[in-house]
N, CA, C and O of each residue as an XYZ file, in Angstrom:
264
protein
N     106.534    129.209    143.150
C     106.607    129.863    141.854
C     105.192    129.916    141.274
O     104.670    128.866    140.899
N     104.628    130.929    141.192
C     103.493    131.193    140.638
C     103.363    130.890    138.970
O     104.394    130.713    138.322
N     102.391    130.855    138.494
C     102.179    130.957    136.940
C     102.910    131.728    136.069
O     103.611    131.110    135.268
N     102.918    133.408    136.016
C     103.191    134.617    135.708
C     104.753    134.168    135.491
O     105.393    134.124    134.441
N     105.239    133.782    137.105
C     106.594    133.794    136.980
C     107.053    132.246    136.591
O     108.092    131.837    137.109
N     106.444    131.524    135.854
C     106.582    129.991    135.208
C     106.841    130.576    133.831
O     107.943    130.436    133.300
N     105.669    131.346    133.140
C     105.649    131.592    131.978
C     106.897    132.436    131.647
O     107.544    131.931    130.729
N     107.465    133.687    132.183
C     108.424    134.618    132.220
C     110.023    133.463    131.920
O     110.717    133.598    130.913
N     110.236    132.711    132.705
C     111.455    131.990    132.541
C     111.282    130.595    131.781
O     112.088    129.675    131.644
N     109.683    130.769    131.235
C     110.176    129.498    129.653
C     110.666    129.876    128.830
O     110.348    130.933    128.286
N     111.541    129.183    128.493
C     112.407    129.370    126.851
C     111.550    128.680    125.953
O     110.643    127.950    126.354
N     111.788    128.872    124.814
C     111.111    127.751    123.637
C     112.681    127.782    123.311
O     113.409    128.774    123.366
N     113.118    126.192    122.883
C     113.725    125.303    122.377
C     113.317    125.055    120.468
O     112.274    124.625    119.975
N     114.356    125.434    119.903
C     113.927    125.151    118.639
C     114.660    124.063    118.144
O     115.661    123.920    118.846
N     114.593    123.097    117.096
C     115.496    121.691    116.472
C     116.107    122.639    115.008
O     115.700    123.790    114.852
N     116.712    122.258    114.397
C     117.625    122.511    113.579
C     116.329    122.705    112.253
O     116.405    123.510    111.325
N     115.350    121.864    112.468
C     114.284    121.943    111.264
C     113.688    122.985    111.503
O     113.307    123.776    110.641
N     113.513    123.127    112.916
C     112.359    124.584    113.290
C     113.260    125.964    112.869
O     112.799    126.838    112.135
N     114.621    126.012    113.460
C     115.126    127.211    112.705
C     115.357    126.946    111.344
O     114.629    127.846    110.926
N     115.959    126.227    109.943
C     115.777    126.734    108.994
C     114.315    126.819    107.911
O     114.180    127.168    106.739
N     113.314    126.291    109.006
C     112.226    126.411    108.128
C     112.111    128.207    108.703
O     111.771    129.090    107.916
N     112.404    128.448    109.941
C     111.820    130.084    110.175
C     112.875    130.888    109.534
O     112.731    132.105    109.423
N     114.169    130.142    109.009
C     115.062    131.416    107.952
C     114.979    131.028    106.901
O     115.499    131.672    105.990
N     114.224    129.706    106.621
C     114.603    129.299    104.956
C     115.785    129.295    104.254
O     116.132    129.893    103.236
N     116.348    128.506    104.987
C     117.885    127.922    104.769
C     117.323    126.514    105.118
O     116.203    126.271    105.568
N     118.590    125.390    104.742
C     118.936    124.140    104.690
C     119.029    123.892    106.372
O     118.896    124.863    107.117
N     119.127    123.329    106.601
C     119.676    122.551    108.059
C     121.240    122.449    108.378
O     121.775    122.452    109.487
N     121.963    122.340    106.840
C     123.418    122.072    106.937
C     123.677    123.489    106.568
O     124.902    123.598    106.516
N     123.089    124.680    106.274
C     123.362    126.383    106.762
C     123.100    126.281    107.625
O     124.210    126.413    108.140
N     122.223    126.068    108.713
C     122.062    126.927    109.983
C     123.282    126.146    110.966
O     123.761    126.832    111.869
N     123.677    125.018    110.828
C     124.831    124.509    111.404
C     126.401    125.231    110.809
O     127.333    125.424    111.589
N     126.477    125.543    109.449
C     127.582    125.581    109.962
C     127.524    127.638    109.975
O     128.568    128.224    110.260
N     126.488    128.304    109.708
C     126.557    129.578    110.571
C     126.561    129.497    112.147
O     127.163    130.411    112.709
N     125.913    128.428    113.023
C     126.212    128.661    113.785
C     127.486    128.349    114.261
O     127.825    128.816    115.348
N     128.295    127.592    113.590
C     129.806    127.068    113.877
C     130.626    128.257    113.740
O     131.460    128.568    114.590
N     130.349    129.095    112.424
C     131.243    130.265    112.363
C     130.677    131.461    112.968
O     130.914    132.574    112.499
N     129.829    131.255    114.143
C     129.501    132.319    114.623
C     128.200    133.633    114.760
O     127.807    134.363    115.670
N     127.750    133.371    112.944
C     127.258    133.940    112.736
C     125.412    134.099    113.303
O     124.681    135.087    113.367
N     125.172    132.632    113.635
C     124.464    132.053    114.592
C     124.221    131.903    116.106
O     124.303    130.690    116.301
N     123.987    132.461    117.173
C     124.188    132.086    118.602
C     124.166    130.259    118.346
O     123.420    129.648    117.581
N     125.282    129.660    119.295
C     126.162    128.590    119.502
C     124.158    127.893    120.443
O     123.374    128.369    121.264
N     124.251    126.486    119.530
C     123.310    125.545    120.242
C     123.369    125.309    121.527
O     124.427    125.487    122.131
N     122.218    124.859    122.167
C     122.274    123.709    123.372
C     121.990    122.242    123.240
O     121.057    121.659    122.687
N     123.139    121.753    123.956
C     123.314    120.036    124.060
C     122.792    119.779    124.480
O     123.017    120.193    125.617
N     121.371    118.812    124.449
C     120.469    118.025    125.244
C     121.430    116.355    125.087
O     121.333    115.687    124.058
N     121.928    116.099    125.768
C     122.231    114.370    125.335
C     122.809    114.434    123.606
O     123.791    115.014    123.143
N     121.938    113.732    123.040
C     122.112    113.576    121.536
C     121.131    114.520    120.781
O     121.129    114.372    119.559
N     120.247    115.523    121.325
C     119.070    116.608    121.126
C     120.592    117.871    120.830
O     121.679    117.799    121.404
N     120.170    118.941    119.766
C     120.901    120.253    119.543
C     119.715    121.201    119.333
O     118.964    121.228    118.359
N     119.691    121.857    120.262
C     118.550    122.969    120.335
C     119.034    124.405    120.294
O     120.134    124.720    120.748
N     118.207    125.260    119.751
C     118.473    126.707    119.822
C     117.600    127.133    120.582
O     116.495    126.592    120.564
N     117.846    128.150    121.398
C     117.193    129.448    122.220
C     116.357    130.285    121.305
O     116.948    131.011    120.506
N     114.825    130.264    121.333
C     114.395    131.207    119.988
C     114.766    132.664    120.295
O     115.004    133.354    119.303
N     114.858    133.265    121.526
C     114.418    134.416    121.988
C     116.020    134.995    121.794
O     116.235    136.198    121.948
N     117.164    134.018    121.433
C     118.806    134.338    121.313
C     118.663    134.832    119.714
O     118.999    135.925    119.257
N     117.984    133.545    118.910
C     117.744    133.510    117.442
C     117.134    135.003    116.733
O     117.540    135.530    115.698
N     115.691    135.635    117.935
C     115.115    136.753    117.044
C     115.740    137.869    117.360
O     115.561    138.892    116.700
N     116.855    137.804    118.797
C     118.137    139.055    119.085
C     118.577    139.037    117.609
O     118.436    140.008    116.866
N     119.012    138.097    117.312
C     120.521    138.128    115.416
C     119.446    138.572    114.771
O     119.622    139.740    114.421
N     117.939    137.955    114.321
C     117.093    138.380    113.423
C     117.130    140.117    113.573
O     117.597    140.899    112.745
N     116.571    140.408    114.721
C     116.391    141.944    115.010
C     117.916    142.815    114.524
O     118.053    143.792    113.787
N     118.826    142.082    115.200
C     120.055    142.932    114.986
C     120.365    142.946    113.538
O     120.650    144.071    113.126
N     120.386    141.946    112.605
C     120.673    142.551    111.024
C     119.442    142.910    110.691
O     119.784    144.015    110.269
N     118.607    142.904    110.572
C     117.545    143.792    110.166
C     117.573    145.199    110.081
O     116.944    145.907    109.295
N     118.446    145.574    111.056
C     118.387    147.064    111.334
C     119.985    147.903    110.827
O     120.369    149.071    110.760
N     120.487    146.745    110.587
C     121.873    146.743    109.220
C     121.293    147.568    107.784
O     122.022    147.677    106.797
């Protein structure tokens, strides 16, 4: 696996602080939008809850254009 194709299949991992500081919401909004959906659904690390950023700026992009 070369470089090019290292960089192409990193995700960035965001914590619950990193997304509502980038929507400016609470921590206890971005949980329970993502519970009802309105959020793409976390990943379980162990006791770690991470978001996909690149899932996060799909929803950003898609209401934006609402």
């Amino acid at each position: 696996m070369d470089i090019k194709e290292t960089q192409e299949t990193q995700e960035t991992l965001l914590t619950v602080k990193d997304v509502s500081t980038m929507l400016k919401l609470s921590p206890r909004h971005i949980v329970n939008l993502s519970k009802s959906g309105k959020l793409p659904k976390p990943i379980k690390l162990g006791f770690s809850t991470r978001w996909r950023n690149s899932e996060l700026q799909a929803v950003i992009r898609a209401l934006s254009k609402k």
